[in-house]
N, C-alpha and C positions, 0 to 999 in steps of 0.2 A: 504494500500500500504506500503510495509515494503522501508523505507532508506536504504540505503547500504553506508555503512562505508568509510572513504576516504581511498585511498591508503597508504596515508604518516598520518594514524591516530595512536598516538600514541606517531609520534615523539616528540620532543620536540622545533625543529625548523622549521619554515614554511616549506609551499612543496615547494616555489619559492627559498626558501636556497638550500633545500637539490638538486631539478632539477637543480639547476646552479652549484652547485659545480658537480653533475655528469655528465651532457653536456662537463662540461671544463674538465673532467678527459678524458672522451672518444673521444672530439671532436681533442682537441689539442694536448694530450700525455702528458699533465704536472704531475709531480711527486706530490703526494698524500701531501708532504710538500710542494709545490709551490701553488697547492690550497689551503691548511691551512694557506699560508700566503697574497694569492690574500684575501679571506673572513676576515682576520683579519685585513686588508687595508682596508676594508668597514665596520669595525665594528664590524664583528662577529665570536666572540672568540670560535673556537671547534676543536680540535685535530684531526690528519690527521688518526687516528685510526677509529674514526665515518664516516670518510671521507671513507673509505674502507669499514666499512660493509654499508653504504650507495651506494657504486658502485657493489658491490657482489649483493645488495637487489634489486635492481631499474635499474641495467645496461642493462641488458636482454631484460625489457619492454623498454628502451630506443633505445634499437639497432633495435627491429621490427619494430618504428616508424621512425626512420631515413632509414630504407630498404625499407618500403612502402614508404617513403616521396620524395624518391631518383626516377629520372625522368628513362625512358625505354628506353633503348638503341638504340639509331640511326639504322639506315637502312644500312648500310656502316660500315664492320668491319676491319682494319688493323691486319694483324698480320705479329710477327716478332721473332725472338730471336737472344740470345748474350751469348757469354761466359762468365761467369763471375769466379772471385778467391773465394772457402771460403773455408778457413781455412788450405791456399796453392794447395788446387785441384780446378780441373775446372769442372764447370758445365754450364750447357745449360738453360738460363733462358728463355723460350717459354711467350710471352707476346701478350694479346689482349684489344685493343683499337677503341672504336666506334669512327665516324665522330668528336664529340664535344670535345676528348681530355679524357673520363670518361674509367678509368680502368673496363673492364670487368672480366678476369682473367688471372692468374699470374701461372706459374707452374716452381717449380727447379728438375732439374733433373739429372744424368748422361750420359744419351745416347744419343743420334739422331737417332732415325733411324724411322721408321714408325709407330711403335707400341706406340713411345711415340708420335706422332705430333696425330694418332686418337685418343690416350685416351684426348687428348688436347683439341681435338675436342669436343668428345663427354659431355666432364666435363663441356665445355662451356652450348653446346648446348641444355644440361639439365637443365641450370638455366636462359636462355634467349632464347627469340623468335628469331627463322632464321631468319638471314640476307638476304639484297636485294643482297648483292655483297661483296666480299671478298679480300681484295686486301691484296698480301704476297709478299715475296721476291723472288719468285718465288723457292724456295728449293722444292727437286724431293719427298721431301714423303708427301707435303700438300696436289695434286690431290688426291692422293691414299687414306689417310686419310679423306677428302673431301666425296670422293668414296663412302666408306664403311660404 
């Protein structure tokens, strides 16, 4: 029976270093120095340079396991959108939200009009199982979109 090598063989610091520091790069947002100085708070001296080819190496498997880990979207979809400012123009921020408050998806756009609330749809509807019931603001291109 041939062994198979560990993932983190090679490195030079545990695999419980290297997973914590890249948990806390992806989980929180903290800057690649704020994790080199969280690890030097506990002892363990290593440059926020290692810290990054450690989240380029291991982030990838790290992101599959928190997308599987992450629960299936409630039965019950809201959806809404809003105008927002960037960068002094307006756009149309299209947003969906199951029962429990869990971002489904998020789209920015320019338009309003039908073509964008179906592809909204469809974007959803492609990475999550139909919903029991759809509740919106009632705007005239959801049926349509809905529809199609």
């Amino acid at each position: 029976m041939k062994k198979t090598k560990s993932l983190y063989h090679g490195h030079r610091f545990p695999a419980i270093v290297i997973s914590c520091a890249v948990r806390w790069y992806f989980r929180f947002s903290l800057s690649l120095r704020d994790i080199e100085e969280l690890l030097l708070e506990r002892g363990v001296v290593v440059t926020y340079e290692t810290i990054r080819c450690w989240c380029d190496k291991f982030g990838a498997g790290f992101a599959k396991c928190a997308k599987a880990a992450r629960r299936k979207p409630a039965n019950t979809w809201h959806l809404d959108e809003m105008f927002v400012t960037l960068r002094g123009e307006p756009y149309l921020l299209w947003r969906a939200v199951d029962e429990h408050g869990a971002e489904l998806d998020v789209l920015v756009q320019k338009r309003r009009d039908k073509a964008a609330a179906k592809r909204f749809f469809l974007r959803m509807l492609r990475s999550n199982p139909v919903p029991r019931k759809i509740v919106t603001d009632h705007l005239r291109s959801y049926p349509v979109a809905k529809a199609g």
